[in-house]
BAFIFI-486671 format. One record per residue: x, y, z of N, C-alpha, C in turn; residue number from 1. Coordinates in nm, 3 decimals, always signed. Layout:
BEGIN
+---------+---------+---------+---------+---------+---------+---------+---------+---------+-----+
|     n_u |     n_v |     n_w |    ca_u |    ca_v |    ca_w |     c_u |     c_v |     c_w |  nr |
+---------+---------+---------+---------+---------+---------+---------+---------+---------+-----+
|       X |       Y |       Z |       X |       Y |       Z |       X |       Y |       Z | NUM |
...
+---------+---------+---------+---------+---------+---------+---------+---------+---------+-----+
***
This chain:
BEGIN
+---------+---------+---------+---------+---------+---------+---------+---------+---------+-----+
|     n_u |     n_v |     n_w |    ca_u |    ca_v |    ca_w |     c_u |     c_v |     c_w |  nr |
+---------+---------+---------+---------+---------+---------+---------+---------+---------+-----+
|  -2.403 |  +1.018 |  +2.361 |  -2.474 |  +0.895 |  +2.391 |  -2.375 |  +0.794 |  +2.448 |   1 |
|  -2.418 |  +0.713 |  +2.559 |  -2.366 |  +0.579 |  +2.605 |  -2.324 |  +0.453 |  +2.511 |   2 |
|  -2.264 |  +0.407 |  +2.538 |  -2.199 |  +0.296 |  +2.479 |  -2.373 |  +0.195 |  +2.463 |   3 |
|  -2.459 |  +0.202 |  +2.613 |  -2.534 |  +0.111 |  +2.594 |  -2.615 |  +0.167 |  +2.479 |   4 |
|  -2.657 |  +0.318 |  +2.446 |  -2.767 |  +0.378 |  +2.422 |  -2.719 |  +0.347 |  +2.227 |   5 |
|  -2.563 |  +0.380 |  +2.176 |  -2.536 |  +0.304 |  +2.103 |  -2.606 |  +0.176 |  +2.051 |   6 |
|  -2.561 |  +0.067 |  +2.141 |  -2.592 |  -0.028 |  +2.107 |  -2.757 |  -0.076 |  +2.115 |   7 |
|  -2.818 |  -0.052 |  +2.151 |  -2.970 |  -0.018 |  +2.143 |  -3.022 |  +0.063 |  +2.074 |   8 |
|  -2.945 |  +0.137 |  +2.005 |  -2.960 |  +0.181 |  +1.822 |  -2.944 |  +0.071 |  +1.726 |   9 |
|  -2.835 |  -0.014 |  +1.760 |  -2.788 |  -0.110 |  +1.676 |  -2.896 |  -0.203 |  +1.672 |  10 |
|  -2.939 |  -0.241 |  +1.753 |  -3.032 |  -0.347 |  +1.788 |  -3.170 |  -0.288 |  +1.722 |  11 |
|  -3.205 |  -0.176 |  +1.732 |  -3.310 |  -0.119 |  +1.672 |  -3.306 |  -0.115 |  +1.530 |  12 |
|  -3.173 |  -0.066 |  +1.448 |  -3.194 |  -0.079 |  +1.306 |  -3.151 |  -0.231 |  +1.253 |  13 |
|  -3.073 |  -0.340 |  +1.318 |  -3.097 |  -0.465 |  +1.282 |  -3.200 |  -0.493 |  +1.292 |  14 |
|  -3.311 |  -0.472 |  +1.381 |  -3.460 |  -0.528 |  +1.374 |  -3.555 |  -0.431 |  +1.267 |  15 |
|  -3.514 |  -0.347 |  +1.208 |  -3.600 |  -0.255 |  +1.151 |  -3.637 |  -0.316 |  +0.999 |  16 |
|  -3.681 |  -0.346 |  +0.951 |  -3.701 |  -0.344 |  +0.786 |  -3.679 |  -0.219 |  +0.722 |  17 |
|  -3.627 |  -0.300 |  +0.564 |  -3.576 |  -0.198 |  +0.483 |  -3.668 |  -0.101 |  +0.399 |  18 |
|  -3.626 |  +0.026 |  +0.366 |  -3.776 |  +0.070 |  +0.334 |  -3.713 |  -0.002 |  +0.154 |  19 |
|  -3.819 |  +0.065 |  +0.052 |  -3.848 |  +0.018 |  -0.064 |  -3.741 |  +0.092 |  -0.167 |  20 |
|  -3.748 |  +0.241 |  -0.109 |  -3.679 |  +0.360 |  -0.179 |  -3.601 |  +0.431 |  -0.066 |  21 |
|  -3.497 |  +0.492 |  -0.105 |  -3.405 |  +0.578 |  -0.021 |  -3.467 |  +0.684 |  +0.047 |  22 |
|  -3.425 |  +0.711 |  +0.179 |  -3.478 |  +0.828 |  +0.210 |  -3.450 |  +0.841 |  +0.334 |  23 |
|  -3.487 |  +0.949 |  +0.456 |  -3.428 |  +0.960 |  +0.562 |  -3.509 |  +0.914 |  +0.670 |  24 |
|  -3.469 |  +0.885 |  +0.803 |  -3.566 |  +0.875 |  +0.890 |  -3.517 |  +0.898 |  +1.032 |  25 |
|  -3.562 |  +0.950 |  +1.159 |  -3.494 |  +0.990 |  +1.276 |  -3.344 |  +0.897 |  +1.302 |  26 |
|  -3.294 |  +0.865 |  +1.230 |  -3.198 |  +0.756 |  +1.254 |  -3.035 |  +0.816 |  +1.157 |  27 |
|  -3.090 |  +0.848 |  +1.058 |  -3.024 |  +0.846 |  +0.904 |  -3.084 |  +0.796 |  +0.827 |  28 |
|  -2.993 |  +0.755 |  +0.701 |  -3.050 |  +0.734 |  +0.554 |  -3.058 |  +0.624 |  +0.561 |  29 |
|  -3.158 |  +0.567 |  +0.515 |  -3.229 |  +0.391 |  +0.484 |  -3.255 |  +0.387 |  +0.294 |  30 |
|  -3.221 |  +0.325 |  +0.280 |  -3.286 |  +0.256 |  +0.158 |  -3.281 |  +0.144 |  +0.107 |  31 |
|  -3.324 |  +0.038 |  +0.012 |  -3.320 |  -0.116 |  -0.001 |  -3.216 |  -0.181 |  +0.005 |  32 |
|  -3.205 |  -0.224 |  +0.154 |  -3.089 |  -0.354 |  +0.193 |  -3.023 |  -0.275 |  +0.283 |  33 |
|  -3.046 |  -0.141 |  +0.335 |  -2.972 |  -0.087 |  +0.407 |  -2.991 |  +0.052 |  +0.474 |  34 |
|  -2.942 |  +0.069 |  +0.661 |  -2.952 |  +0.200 |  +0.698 |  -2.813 |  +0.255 |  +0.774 |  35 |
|  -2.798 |  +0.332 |  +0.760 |  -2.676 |  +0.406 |  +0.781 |  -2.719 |  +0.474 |  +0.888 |  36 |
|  -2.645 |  +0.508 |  +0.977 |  -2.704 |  +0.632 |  +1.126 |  -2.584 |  +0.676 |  +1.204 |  37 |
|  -2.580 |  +0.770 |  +1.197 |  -2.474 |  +0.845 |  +1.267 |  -2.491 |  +0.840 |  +1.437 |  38 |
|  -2.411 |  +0.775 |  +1.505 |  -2.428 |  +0.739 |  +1.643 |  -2.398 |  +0.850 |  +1.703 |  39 |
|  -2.308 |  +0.904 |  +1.659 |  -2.265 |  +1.018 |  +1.744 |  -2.181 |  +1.137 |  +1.614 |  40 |
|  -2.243 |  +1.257 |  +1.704 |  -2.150 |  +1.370 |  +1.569 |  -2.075 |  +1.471 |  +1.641 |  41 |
|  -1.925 |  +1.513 |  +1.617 |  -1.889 |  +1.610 |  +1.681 |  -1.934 |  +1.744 |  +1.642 |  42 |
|  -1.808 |  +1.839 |  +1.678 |  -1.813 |  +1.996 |  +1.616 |  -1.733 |  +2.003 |  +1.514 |  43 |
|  -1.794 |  +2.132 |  +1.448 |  -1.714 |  +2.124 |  +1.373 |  -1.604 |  +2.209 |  +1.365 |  44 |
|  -1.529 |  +2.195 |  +1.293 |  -1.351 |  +2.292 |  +1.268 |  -1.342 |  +2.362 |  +1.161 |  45 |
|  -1.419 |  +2.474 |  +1.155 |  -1.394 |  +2.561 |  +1.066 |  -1.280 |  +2.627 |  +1.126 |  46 |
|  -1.278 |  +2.670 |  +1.244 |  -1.172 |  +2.794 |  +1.293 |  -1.086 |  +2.747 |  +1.420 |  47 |
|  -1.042 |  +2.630 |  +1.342 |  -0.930 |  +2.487 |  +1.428 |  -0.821 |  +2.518 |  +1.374 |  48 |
|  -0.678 |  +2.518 |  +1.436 |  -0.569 |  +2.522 |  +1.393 |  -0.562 |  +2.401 |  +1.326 |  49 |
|  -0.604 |  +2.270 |  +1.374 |  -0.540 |  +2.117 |  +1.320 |  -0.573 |  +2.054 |  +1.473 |  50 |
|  -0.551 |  +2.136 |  +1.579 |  -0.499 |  +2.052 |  +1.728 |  -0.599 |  +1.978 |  +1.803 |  51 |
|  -0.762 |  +2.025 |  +1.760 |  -0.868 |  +2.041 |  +1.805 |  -0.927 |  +1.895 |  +1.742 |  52 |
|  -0.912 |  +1.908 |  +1.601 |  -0.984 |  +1.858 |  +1.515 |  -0.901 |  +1.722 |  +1.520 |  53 |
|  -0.751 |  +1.702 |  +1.543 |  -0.669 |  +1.588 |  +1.587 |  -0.733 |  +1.492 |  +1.747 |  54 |
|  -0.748 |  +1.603 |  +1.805 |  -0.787 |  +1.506 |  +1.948 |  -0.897 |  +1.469 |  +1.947 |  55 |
|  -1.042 |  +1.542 |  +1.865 |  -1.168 |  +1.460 |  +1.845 |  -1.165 |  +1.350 |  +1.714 |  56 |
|  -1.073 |  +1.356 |  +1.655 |  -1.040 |  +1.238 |  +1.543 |  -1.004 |  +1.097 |  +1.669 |  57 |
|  -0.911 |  +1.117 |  +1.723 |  -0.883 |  +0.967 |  +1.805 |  -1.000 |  +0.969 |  +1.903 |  58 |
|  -1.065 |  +1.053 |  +1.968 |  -1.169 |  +1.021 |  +2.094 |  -1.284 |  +0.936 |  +2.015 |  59 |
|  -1.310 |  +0.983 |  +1.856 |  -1.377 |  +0.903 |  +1.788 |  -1.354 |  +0.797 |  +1.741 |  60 |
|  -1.209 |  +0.795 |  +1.745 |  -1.182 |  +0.628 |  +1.697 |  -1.155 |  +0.526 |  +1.838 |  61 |
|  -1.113 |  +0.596 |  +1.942 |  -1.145 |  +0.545 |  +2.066 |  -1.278 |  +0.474 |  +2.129 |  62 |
|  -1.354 |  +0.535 |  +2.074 |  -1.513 |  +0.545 |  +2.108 |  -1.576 |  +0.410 |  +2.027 |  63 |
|  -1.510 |  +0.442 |  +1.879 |  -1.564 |  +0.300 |  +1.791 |  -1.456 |  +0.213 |  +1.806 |  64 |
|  -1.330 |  +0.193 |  +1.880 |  -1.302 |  +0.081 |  +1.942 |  -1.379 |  +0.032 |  +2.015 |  65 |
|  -1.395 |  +0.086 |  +2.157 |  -1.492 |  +0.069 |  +2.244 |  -1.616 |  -0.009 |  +2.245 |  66 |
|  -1.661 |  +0.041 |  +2.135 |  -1.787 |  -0.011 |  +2.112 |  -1.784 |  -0.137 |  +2.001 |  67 |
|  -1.677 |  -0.132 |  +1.929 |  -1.638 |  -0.269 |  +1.879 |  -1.599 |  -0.369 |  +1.939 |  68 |
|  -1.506 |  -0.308 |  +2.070 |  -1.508 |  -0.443 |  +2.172 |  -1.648 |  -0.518 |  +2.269 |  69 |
|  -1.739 |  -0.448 |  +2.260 |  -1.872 |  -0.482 |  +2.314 |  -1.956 |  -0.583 |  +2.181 |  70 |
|  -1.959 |  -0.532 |  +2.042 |  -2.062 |  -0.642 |  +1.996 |  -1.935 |  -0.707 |  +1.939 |  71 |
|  -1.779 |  -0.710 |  +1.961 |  -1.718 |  -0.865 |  +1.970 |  -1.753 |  -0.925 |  +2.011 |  72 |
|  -1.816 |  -0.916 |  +2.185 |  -1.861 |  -1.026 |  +2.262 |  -1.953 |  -1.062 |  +2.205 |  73 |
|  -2.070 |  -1.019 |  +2.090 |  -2.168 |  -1.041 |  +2.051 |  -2.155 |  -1.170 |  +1.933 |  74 |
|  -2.034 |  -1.111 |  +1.834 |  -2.019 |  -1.163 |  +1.723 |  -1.879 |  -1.254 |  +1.664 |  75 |
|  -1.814 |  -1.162 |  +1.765 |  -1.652 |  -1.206 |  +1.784 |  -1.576 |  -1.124 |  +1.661 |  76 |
|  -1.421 |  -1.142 |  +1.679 |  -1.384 |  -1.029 |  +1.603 |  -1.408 |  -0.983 |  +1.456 |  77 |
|  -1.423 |  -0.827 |  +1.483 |  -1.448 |  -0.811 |  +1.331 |  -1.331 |  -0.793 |  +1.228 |  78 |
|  -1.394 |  -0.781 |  +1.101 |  -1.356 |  -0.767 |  +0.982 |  -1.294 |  -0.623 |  +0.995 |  79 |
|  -1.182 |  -0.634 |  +0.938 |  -1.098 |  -0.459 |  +0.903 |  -1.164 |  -0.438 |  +0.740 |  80 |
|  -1.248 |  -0.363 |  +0.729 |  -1.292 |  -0.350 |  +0.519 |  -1.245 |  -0.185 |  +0.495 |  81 |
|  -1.117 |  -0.199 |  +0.427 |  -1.078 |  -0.060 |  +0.407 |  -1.184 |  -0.028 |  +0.259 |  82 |
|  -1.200 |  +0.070 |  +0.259 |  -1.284 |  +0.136 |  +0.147 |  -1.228 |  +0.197 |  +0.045 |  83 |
|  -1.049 |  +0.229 |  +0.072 |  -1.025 |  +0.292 |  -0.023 |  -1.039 |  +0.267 |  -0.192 |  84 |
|  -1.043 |  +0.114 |  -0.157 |  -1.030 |  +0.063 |  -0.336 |  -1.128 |  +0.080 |  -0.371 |  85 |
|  -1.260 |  +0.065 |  -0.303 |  -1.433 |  +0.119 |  -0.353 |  -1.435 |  +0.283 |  -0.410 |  86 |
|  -1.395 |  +0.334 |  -0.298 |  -1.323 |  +0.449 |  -0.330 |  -1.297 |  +0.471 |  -0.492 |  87 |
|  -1.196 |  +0.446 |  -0.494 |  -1.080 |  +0.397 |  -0.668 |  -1.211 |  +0.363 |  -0.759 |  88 |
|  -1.266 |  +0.269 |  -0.717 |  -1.310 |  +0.213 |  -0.833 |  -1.443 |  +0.268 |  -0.848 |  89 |
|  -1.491 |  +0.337 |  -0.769 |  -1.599 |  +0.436 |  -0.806 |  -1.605 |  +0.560 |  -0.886 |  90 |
|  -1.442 |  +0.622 |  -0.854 |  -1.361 |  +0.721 |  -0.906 |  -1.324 |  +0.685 |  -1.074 |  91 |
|  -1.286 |  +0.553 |  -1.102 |  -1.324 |  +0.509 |  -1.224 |  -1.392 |  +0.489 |  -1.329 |  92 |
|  -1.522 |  +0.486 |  -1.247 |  -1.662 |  +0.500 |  -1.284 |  -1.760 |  +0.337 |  -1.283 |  93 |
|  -1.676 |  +0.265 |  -1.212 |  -1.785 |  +0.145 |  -1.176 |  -1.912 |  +0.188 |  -1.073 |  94 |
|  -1.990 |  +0.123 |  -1.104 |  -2.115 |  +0.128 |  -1.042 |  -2.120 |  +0.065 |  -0.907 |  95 |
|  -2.104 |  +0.113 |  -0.801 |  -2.075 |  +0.015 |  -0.640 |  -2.236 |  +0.063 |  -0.585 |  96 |
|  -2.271 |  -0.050 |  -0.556 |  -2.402 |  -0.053 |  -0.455 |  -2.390 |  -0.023 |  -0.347 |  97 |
|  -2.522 |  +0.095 |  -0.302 |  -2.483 |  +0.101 |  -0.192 |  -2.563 |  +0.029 |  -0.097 |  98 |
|  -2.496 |  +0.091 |  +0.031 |  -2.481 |  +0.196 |  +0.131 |  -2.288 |  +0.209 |  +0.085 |  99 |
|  -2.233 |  +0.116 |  +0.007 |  -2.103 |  +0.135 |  -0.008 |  -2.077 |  +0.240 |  -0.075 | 100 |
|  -2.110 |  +0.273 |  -0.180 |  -2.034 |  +0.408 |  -0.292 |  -2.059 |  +0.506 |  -0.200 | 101 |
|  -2.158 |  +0.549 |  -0.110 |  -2.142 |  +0.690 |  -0.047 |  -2.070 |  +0.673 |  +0.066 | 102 |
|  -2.066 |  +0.558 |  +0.114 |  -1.991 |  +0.542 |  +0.256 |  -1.833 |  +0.605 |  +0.239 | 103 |
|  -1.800 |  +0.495 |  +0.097 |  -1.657 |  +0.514 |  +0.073 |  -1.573 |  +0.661 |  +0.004 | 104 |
|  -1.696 |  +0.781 |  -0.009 |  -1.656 |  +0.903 |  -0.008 |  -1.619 |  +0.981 |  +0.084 | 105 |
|  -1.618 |  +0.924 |  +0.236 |  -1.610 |  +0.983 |  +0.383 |  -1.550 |  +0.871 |  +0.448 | 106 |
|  -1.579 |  +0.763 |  +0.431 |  -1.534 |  +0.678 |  +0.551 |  -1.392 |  +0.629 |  +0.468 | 107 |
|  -1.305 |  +0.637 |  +0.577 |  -1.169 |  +0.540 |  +0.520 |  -1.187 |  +0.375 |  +0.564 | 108 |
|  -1.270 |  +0.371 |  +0.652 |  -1.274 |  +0.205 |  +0.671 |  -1.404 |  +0.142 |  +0.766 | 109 |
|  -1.436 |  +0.039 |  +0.783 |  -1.535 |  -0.018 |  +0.853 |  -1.481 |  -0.131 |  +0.955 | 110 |
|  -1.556 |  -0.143 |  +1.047 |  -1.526 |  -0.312 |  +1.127 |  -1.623 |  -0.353 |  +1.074 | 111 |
|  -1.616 |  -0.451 |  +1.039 |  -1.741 |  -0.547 |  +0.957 |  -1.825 |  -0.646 |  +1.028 | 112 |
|  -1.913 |  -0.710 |  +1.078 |  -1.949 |  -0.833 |  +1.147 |  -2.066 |  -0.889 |  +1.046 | 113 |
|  -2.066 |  -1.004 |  +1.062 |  -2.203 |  -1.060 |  +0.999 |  -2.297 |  -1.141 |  +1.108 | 114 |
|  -2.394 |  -1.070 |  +1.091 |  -2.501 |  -1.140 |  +1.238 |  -2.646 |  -1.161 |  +1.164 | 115 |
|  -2.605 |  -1.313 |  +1.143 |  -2.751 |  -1.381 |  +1.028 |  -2.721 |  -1.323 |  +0.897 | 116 |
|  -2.855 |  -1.243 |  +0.893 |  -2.838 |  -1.187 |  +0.726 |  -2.802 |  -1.057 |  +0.725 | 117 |
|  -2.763 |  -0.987 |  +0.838 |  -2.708 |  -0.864 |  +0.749 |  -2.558 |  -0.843 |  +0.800 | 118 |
|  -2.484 |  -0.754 |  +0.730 |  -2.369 |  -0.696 |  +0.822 |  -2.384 |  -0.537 |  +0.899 | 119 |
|  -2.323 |  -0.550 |  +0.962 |  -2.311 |  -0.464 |  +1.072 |  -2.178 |  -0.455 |  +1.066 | 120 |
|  -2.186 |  -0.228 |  +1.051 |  -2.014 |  -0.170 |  +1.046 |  -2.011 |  -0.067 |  +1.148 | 121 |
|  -1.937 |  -0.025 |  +1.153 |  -1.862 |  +0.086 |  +1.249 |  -1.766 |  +0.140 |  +1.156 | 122 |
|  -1.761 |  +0.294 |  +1.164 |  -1.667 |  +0.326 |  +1.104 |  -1.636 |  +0.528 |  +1.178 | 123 |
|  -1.575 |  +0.540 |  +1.142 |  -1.565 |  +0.695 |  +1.143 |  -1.541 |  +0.791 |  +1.027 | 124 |
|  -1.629 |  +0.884 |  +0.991 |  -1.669 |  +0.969 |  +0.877 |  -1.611 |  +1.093 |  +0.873 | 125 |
|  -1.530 |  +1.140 |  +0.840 |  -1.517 |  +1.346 |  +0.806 |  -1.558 |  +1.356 |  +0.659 | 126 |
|  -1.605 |  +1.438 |  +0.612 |  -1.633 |  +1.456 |  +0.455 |  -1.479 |  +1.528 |  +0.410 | 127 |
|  -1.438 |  +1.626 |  +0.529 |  -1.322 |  +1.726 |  +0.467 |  -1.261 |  +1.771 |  +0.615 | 128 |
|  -1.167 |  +1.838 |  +0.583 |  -1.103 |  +1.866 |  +0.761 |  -1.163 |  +1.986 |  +0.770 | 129 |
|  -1.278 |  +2.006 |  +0.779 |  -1.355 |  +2.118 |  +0.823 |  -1.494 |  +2.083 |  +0.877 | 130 |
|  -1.558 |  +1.977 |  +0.817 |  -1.700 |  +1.924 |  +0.845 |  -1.633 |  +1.846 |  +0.984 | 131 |
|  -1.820 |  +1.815 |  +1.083 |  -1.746 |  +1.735 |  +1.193 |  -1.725 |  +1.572 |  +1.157 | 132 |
|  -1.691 |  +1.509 |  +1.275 |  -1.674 |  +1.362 |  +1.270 |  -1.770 |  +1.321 |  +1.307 | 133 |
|  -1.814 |  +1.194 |  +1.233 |  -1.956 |  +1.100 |  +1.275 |  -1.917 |  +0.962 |  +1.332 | 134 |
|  -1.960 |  +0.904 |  +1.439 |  -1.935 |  +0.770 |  +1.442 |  -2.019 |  +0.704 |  +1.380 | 135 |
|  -2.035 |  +0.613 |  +1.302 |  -2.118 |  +0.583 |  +1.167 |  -2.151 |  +0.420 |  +1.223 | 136 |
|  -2.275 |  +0.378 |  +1.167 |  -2.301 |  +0.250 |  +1.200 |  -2.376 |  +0.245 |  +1.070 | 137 |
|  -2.353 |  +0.115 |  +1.024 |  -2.457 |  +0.082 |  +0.911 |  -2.496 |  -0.062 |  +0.906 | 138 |
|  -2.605 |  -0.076 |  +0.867 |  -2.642 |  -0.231 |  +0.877 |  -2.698 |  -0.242 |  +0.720 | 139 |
|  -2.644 |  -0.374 |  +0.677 |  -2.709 |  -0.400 |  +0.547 |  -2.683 |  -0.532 |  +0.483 | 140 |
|  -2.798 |  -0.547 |  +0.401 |  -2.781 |  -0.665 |  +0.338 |  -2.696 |  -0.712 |  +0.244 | 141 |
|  -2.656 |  -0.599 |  +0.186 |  -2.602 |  -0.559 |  +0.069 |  -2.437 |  -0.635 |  +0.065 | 142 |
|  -2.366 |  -0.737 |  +0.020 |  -2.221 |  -0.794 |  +0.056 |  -2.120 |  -0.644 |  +0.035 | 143 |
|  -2.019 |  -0.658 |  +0.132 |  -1.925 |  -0.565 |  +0.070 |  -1.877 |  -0.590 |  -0.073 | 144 |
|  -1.841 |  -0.445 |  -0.176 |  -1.786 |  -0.486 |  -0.295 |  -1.663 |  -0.519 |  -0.301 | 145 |
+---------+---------+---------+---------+---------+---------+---------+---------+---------+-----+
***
């Protein structure tokens, strides 16, 4: 997908209402205060030396630069929200609301923006160095923890 076709996702789940209960919909996972949607997904690397799975790691973080420099013009610069401490402290056993506690099992970090009432992230997802990479967008009401 295009950078524009991206962002006319974005625009679509900021205008969308939240459903009531979790669940999926042609987009990704939605549930109260928040939807998550994978903009873009690579291949995956089961039978990758490392070399493969290295050069679609930066084309994806290239890509969500890219597209972070477009709704800058929108919002102006974003927020760096590393996840690892959500991470930690989920691993602890605190209770983190999501769209955060599952984000922060895959994602190492977000660009953050706030536009009105919700935020809007970007991030990039692997579950493990074998699953593919997602460029991840999430919008939600929900404050970071």
């Amino acid at each position: 997908m295009t950078i524009a076709g991206h962002l006319a996702t974005i625009d679509r789940l900021r205008a969308r209402p939240f459903p009531e209960a979790p669940g999926r919909s042609e987009l990704g996972d939605s549930g109260p205060g928040f939807h998550v949607a994978a903009l873009a997904r690579s291949e995956e690397f089961w039978e990758d030396d490392g070399t493969r799975r290295l050069e679609v790691e930066e084309q994806y973080e290239a890509e969500r630069d890219a597209l972070s420099e477009r709704l800058g013009s929108r919002w102006g610069a974003p927020q760096h929200f590393s996840l690892f401490s959500v991470f930690s402290r989920s691993m602890d056993g605190e209770e983190i609301p999501e769209p955060w506690g599952v984000l922060s099992n895959h994602t190492p970090d977000l660009y953050l923006w706030r536009a009105e009432e919700r935020w809007i992230g970007l991030g990039v997802s692997q579950w493990d160095t074998e699953p593919a990479f997602e460029l991840l967008l999430v919008v939600t009401t929900v404050d970071p923890p």
